[in-house]
N, C-alpha and C positions, 0 to 999 in steps of 0.2 A: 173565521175572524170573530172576534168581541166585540161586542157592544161594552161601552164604558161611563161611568158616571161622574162626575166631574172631582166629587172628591177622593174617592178610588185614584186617579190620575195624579192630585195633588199630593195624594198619602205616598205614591209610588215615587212620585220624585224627591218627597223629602228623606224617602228611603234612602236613595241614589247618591244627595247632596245635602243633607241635614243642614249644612252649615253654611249651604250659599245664601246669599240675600237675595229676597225674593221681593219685598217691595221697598222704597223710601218715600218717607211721606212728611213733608215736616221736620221736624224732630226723631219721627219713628223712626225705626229702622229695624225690620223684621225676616227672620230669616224662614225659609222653609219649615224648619220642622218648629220655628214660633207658630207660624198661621196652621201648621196640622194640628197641634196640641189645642191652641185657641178654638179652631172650627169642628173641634172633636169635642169640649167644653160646652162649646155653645149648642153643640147638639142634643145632647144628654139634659141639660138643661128645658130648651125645648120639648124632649120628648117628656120627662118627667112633670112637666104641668099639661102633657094630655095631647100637644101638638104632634101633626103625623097625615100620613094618608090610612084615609076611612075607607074609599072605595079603589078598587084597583082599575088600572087602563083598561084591560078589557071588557069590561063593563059597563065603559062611559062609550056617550057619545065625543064626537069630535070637538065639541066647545064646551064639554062638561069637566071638570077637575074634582076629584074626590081628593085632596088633599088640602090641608088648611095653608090658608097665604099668608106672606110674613111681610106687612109693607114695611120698604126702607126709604126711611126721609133723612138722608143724610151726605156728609158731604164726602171727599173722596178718600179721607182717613178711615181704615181699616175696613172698607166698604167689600173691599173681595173678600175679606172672612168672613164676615157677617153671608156674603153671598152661598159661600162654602159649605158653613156651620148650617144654613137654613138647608141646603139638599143633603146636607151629611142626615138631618132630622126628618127625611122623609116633608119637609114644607117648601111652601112655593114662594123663592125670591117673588117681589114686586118691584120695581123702579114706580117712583112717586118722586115727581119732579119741586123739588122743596124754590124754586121762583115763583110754584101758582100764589096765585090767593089764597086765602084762606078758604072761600068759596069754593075754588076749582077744586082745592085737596079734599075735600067736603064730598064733595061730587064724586071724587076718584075714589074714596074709600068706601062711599055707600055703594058702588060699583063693584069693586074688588071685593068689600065684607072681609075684613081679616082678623084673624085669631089674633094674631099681633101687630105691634109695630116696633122697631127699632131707629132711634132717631139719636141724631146728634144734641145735646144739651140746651143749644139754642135753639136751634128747629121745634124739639118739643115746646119750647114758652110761644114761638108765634103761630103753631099750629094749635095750640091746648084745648080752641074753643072748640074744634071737631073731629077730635081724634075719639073715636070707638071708645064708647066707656065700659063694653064688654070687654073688649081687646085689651092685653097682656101689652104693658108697656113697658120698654125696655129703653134705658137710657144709655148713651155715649158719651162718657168725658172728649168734651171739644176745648177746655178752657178757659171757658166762658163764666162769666159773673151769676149769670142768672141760676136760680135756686133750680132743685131737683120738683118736679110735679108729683104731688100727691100718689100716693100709691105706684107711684113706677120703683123699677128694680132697673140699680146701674146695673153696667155690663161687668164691672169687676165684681161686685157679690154673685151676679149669675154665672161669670168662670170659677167662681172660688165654691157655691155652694155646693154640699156635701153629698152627693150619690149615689146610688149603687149601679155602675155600670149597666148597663141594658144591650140587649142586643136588636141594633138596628142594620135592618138591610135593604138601602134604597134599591132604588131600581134604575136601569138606564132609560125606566118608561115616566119616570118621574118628570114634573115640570117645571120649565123657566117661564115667568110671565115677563114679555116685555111689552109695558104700557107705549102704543105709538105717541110722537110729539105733538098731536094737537093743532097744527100749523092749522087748519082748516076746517075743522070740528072736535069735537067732542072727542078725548085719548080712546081708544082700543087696546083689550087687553089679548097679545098674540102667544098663541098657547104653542111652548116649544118643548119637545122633546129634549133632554139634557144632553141626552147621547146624537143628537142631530147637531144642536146649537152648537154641541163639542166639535163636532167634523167642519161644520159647514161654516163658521163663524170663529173660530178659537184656534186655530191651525192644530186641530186633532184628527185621530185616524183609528179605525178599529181592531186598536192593537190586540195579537195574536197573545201575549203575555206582558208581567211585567216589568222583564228585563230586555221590552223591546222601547218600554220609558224610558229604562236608564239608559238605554243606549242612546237614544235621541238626547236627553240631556245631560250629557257625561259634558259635553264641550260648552260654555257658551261663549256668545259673543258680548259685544258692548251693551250695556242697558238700555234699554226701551222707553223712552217717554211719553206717560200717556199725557197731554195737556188736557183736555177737555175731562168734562165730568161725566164720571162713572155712571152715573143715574141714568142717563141715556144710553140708545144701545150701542152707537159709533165708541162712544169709550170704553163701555163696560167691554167688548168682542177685543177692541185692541190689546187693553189691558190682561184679560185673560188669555190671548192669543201669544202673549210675550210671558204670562207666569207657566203658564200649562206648557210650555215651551223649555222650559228649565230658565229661563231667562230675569235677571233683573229688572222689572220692571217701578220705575222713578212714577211716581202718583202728582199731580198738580195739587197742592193745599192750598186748597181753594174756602177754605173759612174766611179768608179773606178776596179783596175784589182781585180780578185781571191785571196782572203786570207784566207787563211783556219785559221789562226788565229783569226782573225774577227769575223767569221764563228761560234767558239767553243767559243767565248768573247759573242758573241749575246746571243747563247743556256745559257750560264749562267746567263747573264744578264735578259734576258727575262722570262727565265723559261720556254722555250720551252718546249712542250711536243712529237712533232712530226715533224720529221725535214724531208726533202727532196731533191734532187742532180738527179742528172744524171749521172751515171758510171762510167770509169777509171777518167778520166778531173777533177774530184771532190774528189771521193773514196781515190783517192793514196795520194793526198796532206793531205787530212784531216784525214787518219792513220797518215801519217809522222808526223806530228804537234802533233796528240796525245801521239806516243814516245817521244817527244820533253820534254812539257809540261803539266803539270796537271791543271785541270779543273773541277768544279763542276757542273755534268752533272746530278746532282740526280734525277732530273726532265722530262728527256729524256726517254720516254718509246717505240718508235719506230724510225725506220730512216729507210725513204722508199728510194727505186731506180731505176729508170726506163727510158725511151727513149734510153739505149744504154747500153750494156753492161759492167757489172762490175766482176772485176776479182774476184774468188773465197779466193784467196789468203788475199783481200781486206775485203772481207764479213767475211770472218774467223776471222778476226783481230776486225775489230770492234765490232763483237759477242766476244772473246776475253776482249776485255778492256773496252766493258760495257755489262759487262754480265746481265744486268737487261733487254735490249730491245726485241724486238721482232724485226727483220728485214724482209721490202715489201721487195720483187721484184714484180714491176709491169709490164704488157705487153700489149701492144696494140699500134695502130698508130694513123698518122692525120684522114686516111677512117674508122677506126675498132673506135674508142674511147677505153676505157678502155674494155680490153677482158677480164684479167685475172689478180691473184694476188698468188707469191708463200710465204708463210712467214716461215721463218726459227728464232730460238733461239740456244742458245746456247746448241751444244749437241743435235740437232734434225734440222737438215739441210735438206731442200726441193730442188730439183731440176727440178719441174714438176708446172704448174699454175694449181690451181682454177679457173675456169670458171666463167663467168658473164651470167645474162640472157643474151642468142640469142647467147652467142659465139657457133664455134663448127667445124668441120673439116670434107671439100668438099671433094669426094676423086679425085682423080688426073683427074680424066676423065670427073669431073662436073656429074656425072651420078645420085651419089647420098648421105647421109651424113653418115657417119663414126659412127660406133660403140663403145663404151669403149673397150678395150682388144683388136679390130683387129690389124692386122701386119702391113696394107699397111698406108702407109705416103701419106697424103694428103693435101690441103690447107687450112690454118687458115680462117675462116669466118664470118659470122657473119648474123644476120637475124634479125627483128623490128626494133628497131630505128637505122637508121642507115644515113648518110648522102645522099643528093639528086644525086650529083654526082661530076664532077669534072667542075668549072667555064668556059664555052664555049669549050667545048672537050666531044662534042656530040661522037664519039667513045671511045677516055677513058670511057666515062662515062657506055656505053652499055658493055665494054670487062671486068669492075671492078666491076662493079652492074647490074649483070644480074639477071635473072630467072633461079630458079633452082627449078622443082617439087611443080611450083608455087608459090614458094615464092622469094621474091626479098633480093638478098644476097649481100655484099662485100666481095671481095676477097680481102684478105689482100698483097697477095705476099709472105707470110713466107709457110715454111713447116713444118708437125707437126703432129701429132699420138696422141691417146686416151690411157693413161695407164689401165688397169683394174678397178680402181677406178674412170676412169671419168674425171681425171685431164689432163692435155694438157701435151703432152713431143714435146718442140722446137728445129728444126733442123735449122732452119735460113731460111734468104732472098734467094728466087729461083732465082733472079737476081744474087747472087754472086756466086751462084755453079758453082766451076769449074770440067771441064769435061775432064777428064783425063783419057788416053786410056779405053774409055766407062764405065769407075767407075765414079760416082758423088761425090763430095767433096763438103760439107757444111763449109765455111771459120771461121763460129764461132766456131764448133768444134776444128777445129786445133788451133783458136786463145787463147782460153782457156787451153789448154795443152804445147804452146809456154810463154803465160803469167806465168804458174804455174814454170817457169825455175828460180831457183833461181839468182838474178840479172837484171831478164827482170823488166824493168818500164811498158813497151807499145809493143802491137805488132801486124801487121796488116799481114793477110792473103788473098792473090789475086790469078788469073789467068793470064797467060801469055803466048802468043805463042807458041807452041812447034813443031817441023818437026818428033820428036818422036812420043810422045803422044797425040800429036795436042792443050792441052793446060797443063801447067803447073804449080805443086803448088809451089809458091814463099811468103816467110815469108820476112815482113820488122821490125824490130825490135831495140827497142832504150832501153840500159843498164842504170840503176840507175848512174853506175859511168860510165859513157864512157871509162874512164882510163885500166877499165877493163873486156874489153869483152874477150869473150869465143871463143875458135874455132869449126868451122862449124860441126865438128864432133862428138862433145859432145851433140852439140844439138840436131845433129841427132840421136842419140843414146838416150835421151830422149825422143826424140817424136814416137821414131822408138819400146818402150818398153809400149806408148802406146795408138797408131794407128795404123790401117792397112795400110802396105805397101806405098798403093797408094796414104794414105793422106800423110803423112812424106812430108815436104816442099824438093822441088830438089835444093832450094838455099835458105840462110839466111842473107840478106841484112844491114849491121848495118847502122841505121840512127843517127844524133844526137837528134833528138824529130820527135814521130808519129802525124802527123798532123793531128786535129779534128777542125770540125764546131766549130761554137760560142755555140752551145747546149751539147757539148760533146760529139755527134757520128764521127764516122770515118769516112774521108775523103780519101772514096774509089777512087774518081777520080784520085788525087794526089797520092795514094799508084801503083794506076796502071802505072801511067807512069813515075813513082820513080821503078817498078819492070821490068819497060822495057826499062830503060834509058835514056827516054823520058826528065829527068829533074834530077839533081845530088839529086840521095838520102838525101845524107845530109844536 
């Protein structure tokens, strides 16, 4: 069997289906053998000002990359070519999350150090004070008013300029960098093999030839909706998991803000068949919009969810009011890829993941791997394809992917137990248990029994100091109508009917809105020092 490289794959199917559409974005509308010729363009390009891999895989260590990196600050227009085009050129996509600051992207790139950057028109003008004045600036028409920066090069002169073919031959040992979301420190850059991220993340396989491509995408089905943004890894994997598939895959134009009306305009217009978001940040707008107004969604047979969680309350409702779908929850991160998948219908609701090959659960002590049906909670894992390690964090990289009975694993961080069946039961992030007079508190349990309050919109659960208990459980919470929150005592009595004791939040914070990343997970840091008065709640 093969090993494959991502655009090898994409070059095979535009073989197959030159003329199918491959993504809608906007206005664009781009067919297969548009994004090969483009990300064949842009690679030639790249390679002719010098960008490439210097050092090869075997030679590096596991957190070393001898290939130059190509950050992308951009929004989710034409964001998989650019992805393409940078492995077609032997360079290392970046995801660089364009919501930071100017500061954080500051941070990220003196981190990363890249040869280049490729940005969206406006992005370049708010990032301009700290983009690499070494780094090769490459501009994207978005639209926008604002002038081109000083010595950058659009993307239409670098497709259009004039060169002499070269012969480039990536490798399947080539890499994807996925910067993690930051929820709780400082991003990480996770070093992927192409030809892993392809299997384990992209619904690829180590096809024997490649007319075992076209075979897979001779047929497809209804178009894929990626909602969330590309820059992350939950959308970037979907989305490529629906092109790499032969599949049309519908992109969120997201130059502009969140419309969940938009959102349910597209699904009609398009005829989606399989839409995708990221949790509460998505979930709650696009219930509300559905009480709102009707829509011809007849064509919608799933709507998957994953990177962050989404309230029950939320899932209930859209199983509810299109009772035809099937709903993912998916689970996995930027180290794990795709672990596991729960899927619920209407009237048969999952609360536990299916497994992926190689997921599975370390038990607390690294000693050895977990059984179906035992008791003890142990760590989410993972085993074969799995990333090299972490971009220059020669320790990360040894404390995350170690050996374990021989085999080289990822630790995910979450915690988590084997039901009887085999399936995965998730207790959360071992970074956010708080420790409360010697009881552990898992914050997504309580956050989901605070969410269930009727009224809550949002609501984040943290630790905090205590001279009591030594830390404390502290709810921050933001009401649908602000007008009318609830007192502290009722909520306690709900949560108090059903948690143990020691989870019951010892205070309940009301915010005007729970602050999330650009991806939709929660912005632990600010919840923490919103719960410790560090910064007005509100």
């Amino acid at each position: 069997m093969s090993e494959w490289t991502i655009g090898a794959v994409l070059d095979a199917i535009a073989e197959a289906v030159p003329d199918r559409l491959m993504t809608v974005c906007g206005q664009r509308r781009s067919t297969f053998a548009d994004t090969a010729d483009r990300s064949r363009r842009l690679a030639h390009f790249l390679a002719g000002r010098g960008l490439g891999a210097h050092r090869e895989r075997h030679a590096l260590a596991n957190w070393e990359c001898g290939q130059d990196r190509v950050a992308l600050i951009m929004h989710n227009d034409l964001y998989p070519d650019m992805v393409i085009g940078c492995l077609k050129a032997r360079t290392v996509p970046v995801n660089v999350n364009f919501h930071y600051t100017p500061r954080e992207v500051l941070d990220l790139l003196e981190y990363v150090k890249p040869a280049a950057v490729i940005y969206h028109r406006s992005l370049g003008a708010k990032f301009a004070d700290v983009l690499p004045a070494d780094a090769l600036w490459l501009s994207v028409d978005d639209s926008s008013a604002v002038p081109e920066l000083p010595s950058a090069v659009t993307l239409a002169d670098a497709l259009s300029e004039s060169v002499v073919p070269q012969t480039i031959a990536p490798s399947p040992d080539d890499l994807v960098m996925m910067c993690t979301g930051g929820t709780t420190g400082r991003p990480k850059g996770v070093l992927w093999r192409q030809c892993d991220t392809y299997v384990v993340s992209m619904n690829g396989a180590d096809h024997s030839d490649a007319t075992k491509i076209a075979e897979k995408v001779r047929h497809a089905g209804p178009p894929w909706f990626a909602v969330s943004p590309l820059m992350h890894a939950a959308g970037m994997w979907t989305a490529f998991a629906g092109v790499l598939s032969g599949q049309t895959v519908v992109l969120y134009d997201n130059r502009t803000a969140f419309d969940p009306k938009t959102v349910w305009e597209t699904v009609e217009r398009e005829k989606v068949g399989l839409m995708t978001m990221v949790g509460d940040a998505y979930a709650g707008p696009l219930v509300a919009e559905l009480h709102r107004n009707s829509y011809d969604l007849s064509s919608l047979f799933a709507v998957a969810t994953g990177g962050a969680a989404t309230n029950p309350r939320h899932q209930q409702a859209l199983l509810d009011m299109l009772p035809g779908i099937t709903l993912v929850n998916g689970y996995g991160s930027s180290e794990t890829g795709n672990v596991g998948f729960g899927r619920s219908r209407r009237g048969d609701t999952k609360d536990t993941f299916e497994l992926r090959d190689g997921a599975l659960v370390l038990a607390e002590d690294y000693s050895r791997f977990l059984h179906p049906g035992e008791q003890e909670l142990g760590w989410v894992a993972r085993t074969g394809r799995i990333p090299l390690g972490y971009f220059d964090d020669p320790e990360g990289t040894r404390r995350t992917f170690p050996d374990v009975d021989g085999r080289r694993v990822v630790i995910s961080g979450d915690r988590g137990a084997l039901a009887d069946d085999g399936t995965l039961r998730l207790f959360g992030r071992d970074s956010l248990v708080v420790n409360t007079g010697g009881e552990k508190v898992f914050v997504e349990e309580v956050e989901e029994v605070v969410r269930a309050y009727p009224g809550v919109a949002d609501a984040l659960v943290v630790g905090r100091p205590s001279q009591r208990w030594g830390e404390e459980v502290v709810a921050l919470i933001a009401f649908a109508d602000t007008a009318t929150g609830v007192a502290d005592e009722r909520l306690h009595a709900h949560c108090a009917g059903r948690l143990a004791g020691f989870k019951v939040p010892k205070e309940f914070v009301v915010v005007d809105q729970v602050r999330r990343l650009g991806n939709g997970k929660a912005d632990y840091r600010w919840a923490k020092r919103a719960a410790r008065r560090e910064v007005t709640p509100a």
